[in-house]
C-alpha positions as CSV (number, residue, x, y, z in Angstrom):
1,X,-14.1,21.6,-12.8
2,X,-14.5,17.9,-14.3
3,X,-18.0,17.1,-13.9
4,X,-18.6,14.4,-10.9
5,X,-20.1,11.8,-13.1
6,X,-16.7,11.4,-14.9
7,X,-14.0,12.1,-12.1
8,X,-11.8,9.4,-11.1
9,X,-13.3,6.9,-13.7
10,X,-9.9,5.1,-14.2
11,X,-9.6,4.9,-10.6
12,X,-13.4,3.5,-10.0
13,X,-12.1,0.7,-12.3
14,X,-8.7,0.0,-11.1
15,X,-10.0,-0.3,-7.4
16,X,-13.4,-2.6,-8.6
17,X,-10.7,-4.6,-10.7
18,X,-9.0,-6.0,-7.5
19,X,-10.2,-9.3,-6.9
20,X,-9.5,-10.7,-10.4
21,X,-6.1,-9.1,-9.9
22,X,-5.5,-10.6,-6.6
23,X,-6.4,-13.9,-7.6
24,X,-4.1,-14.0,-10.8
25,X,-1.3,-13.0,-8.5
26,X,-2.1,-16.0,-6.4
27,X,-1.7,-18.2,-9.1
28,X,1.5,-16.5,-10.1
29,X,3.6,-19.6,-8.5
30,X,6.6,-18.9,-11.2
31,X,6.8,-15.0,-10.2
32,X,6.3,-15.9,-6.3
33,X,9.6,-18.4,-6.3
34,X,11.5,-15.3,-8.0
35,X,11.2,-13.8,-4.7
36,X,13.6,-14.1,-1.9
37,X,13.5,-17.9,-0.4
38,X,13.1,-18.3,2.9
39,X,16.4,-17.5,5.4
40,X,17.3,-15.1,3.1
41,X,18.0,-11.4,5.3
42,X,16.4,-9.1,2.9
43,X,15.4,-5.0,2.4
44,X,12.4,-4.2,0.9
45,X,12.1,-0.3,-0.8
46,X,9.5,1.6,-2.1
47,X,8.3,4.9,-2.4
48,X,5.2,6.3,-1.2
49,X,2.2,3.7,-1.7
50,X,4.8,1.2,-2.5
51,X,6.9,1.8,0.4
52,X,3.5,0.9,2.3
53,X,3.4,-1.7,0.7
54,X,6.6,-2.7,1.7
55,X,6.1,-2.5,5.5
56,X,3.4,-4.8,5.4
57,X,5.6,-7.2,3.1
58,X,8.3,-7.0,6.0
59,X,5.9,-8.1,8.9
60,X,4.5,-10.7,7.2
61,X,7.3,-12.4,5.8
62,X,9.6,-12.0,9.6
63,X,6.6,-13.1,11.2
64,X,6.4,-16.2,9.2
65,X,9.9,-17.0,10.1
66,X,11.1,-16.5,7.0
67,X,14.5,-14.1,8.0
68,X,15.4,-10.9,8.6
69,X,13.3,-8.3,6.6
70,X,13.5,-4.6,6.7
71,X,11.5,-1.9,4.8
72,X,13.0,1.2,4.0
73,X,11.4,4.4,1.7
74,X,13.7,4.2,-1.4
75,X,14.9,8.2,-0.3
76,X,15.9,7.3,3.2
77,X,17.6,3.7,2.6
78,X,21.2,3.1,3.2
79,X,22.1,3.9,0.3
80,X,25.8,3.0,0.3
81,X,26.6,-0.5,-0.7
82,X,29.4,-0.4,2.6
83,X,25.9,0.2,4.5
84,X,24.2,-2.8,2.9
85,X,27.3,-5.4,3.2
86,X,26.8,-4.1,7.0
87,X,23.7,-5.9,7.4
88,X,24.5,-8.2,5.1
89,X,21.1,-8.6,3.2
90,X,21.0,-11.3,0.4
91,X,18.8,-9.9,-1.5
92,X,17.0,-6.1,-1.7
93,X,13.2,-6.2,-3.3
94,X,12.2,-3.3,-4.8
95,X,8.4,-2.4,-5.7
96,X,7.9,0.1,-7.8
97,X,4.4,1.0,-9.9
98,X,5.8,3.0,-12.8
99,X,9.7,1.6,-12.9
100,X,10.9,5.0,-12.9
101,X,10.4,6.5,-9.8
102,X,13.9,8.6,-9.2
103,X,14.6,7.6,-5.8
104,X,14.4,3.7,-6.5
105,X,16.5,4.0,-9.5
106,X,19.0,5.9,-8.2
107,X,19.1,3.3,-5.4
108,X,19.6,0.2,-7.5
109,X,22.5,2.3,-9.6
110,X,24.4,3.1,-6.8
111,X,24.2,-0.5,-5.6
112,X,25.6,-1.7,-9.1
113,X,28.0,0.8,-9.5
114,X,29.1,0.0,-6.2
115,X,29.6,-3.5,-6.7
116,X,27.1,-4.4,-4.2
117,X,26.2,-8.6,-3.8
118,X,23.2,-8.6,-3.2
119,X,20.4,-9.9,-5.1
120,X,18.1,-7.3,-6.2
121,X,14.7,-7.9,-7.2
122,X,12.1,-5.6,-9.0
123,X,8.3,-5.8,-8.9
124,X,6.8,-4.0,-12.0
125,X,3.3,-2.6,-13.2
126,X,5.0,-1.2,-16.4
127,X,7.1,-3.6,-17.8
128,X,8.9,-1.1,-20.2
129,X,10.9,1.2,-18.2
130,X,14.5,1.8,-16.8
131,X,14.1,-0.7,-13.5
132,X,13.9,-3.7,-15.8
133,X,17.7,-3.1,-16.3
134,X,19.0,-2.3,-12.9
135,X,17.5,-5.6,-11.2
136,X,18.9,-8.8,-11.5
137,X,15.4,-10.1,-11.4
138,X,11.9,-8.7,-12.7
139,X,8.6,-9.7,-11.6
140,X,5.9,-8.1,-13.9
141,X,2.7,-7.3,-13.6
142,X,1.2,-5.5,-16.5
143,X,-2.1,-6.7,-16.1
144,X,-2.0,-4.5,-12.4
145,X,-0.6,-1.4,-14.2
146,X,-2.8,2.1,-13.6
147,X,-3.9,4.5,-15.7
148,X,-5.1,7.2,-12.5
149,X,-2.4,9.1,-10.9
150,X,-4.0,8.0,-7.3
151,X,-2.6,4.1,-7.1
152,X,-4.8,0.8,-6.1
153,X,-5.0,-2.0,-7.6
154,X,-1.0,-2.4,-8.5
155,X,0.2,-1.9,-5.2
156,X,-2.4,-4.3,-3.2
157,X,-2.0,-6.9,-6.1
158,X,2.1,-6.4,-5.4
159,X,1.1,-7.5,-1.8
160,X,-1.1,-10.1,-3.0
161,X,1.4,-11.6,-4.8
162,X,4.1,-11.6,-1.6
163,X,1.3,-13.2,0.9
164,X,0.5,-15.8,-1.6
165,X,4.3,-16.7,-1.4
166,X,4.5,-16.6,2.0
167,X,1.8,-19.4,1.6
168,X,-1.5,-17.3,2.3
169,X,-4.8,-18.4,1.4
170,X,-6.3,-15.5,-0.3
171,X,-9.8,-16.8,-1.1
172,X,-11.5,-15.1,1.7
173,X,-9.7,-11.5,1.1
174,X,-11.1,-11.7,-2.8
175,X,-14.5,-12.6,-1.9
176,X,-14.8,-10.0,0.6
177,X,-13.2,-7.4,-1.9
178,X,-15.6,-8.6,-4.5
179,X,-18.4,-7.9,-1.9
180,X,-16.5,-4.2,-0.4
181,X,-17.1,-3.2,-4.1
182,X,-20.8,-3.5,-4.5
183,X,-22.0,-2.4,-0.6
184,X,-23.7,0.8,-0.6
185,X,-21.6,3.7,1.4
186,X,-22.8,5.2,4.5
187,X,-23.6,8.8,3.4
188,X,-22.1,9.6,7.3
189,X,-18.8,7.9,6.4
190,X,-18.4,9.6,3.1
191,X,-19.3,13.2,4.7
192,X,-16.9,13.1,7.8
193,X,-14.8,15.5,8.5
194,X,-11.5,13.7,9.7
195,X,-10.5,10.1,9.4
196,X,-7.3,8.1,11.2
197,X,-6.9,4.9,9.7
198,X,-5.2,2.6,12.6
199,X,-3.5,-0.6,12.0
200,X,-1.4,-3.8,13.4
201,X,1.3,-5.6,12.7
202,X,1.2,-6.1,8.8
203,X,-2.3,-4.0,8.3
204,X,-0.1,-0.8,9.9
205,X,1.0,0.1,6.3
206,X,-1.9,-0.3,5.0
207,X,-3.1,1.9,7.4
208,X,-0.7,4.6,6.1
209,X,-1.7,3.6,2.3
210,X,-5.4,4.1,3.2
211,X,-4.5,7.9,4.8
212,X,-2.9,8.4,1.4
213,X,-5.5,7.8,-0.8
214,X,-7.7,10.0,0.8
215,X,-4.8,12.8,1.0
216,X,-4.1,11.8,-2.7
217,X,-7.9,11.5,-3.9
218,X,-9.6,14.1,-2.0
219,X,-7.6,16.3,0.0
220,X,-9.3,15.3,3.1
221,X,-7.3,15.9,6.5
222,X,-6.2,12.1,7.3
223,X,-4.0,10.6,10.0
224,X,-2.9,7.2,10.4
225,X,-0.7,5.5,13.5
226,X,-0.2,1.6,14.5
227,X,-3.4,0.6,16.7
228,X,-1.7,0.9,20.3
229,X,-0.1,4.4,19.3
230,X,-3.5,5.9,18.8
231,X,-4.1,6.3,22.6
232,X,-0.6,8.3,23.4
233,X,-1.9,11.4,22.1
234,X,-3.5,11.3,18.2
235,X,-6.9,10.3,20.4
236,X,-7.4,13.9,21.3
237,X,-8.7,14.8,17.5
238,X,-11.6,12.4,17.9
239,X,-14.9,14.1,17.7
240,X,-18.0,13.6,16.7
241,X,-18.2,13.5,12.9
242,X,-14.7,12.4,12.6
243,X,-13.6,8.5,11.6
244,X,-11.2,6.0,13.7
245,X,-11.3,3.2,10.9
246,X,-9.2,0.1,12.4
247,X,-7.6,-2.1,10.2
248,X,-7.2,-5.6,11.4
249,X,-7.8,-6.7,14.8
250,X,-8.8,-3.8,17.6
251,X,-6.3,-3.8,20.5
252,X,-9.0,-4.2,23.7
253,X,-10.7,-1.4,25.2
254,X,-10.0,0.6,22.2
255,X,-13.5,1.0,20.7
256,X,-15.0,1.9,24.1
257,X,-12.3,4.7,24.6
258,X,-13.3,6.4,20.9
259,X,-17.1,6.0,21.2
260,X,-16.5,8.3,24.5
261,X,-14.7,11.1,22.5
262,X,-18.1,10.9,20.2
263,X,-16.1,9.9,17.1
264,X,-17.4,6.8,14.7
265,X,-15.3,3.4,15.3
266,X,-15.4,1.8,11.9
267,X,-14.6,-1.8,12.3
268,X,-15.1,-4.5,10.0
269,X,-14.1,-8.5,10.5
270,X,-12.7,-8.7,7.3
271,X,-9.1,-9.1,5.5
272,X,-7.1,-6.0,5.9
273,X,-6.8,-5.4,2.3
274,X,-10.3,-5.9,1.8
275,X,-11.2,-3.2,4.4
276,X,-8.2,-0.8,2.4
277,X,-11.1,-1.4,-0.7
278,X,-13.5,0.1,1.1
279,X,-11.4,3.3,1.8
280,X,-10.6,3.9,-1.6
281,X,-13.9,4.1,-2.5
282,X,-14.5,6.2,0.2
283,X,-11.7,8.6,-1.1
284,X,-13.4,8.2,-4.3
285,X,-16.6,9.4,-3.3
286,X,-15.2,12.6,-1.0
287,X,-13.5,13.4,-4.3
288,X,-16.5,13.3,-6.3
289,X,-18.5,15.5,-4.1
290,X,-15.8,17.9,-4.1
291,X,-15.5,18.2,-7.6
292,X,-12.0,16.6,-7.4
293,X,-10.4,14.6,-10.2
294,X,-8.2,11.6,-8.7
295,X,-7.1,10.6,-12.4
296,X,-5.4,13.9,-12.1
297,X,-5.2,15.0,-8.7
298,X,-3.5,18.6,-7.9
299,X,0.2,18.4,-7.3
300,X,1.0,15.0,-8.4
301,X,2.2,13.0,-11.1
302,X,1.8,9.3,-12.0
303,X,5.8,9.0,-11.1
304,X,8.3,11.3,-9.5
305,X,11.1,11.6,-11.5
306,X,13.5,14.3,-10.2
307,X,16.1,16.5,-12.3
């Protein structure tokens, strides 16, 4: 067992590195007008974290009127250029940490091979690997690359690079990063014996991503649903000592219908992605207390690459 003082130190400085990396994304303006222009119909892939990542591109970018935008996990995409042409997407983004994740590559070979004409577009922490050559386009972003297995900072500084195209003002998210990363942690929150991590709209995959760090990290029993979905059933888990932790806005009558089961309603006014911060280091702390290494957690690898 890796002693607790040491566990997860790559990933204690990826997460804490977040608002410089979200603010040099901002400023990416070059790398934001690589991405699709607005009216384009796109498909945006991912796997795992990045297919999060991905959902909560897709929301925001429809949302903002900027075209048709669909998220797909890598695996379960129409993978078929025939199915593609059917939808007729201008261009397909996809976001990949490592650039060699089997299930994206595979995706953008077939769509070459296939003749597919569509503009595909990759968004890179390691700038040296396979993708590079299957997209027509690359967006790098070495300076977000990981060395942990369990994945922060590359994936939310992916989606700070997307909302700063879209034309978000990011200021108040980094400041209230900056500030998640230095709070002290509720001993009651780290200790808890369930969390389901809630969401709307755009803040629904980061909802997901925040269940998976905690799966990833510590191996703590996580759930994660949009907001309004919580009350159709996942509600009957909540106890005391277990977490509803709502990202974004609360749908009404919501916090009044968990404090009744008993279970904690964590609930901060702050940017989604800021909040996300503060889950990760939650994760980070369970898996220090267990003895658990998130730099190298059971199971997992820094990329899956199949055979």
């Amino acid at each position: 067992m890796t002693h607790a003082s040491t566990t997860g130190s790559h990933m204690e400085a990826e997460l804490r590195s977040q608002p410089q990396t979200w603010a040099i994304a901002a400023g990416l303006r070059e790398e934001q007008s690589l991405l699709p222009a607005a009216g384009e119909r796109i498909a945006v892939v991912g796997c795992g974290t990045s297919w999060f990542m991905a959902q909560s591109y897709a929301v925001l970018r429809e949302r903002a009127g900027h075209g048709v935008t669909d998220a797909y996990a890598a695996s379960e995409a129409f993978v078929d250029a025939d199915a593609f042409r059917a939808r007729d997407y201008d261009a397909i983004v996809a976001i990949t940490r490592s650039g060699t994740t089997t299930e994206v590559l595979e995706l953008l070979d077939g769509l070459r091979s296939a003749g597919n004409r569509a503009r595909t577009v990759g968004i890179v922490g390691d700038p040296d690997t396979p993708l590079v050559e299957l997209v027509d386009t690359a967006i790098r972003l070495p300076f977000a690359d990981e060395q942990s297995v369990v994945q922060t900072r590359f994936a939310t500084t992916a989606l700070a690079l997307v909302r700063a195209s879209l034309g978000h003002d990011l200021a108040a998210a980094i400041d209230q990063a900056a500030a998640a990363v230095e709070e002290d942690l509720d001993d009651a929150l780290i200790d808890a014996e369930q969390y389901a991590f809630l969401g709307t709209g755009w803040t629904v995959g980061l909802a997901h991503e925040a269940a998976l760090k905690m799966r990833e990290a510590s191996q703590s029993w996580t759930e994660s649903y949009p907001a309004k979905e919580y009350r159709h059933g996942p509600i009957a888990i909540a106890a005391p000592n277990r977490v509803t932790w709502m990202l974004g806005e609360a749908p009404d009558g919501l916090s009044g219908d968990v404090a009744a089961t008993g279970a904690r309603f964590e609930d901060r006014p702050i940017d989604g992605m800021a909040d996300l911060v503060r889950a990760q280091r939650v994760a980070l702390a369970r898996a220090r207390r267990a003895g658990l290494d998130p730099d190298r957690p059971r199971n997992l690898t820094r990329s899956v690459i199949l055979p």
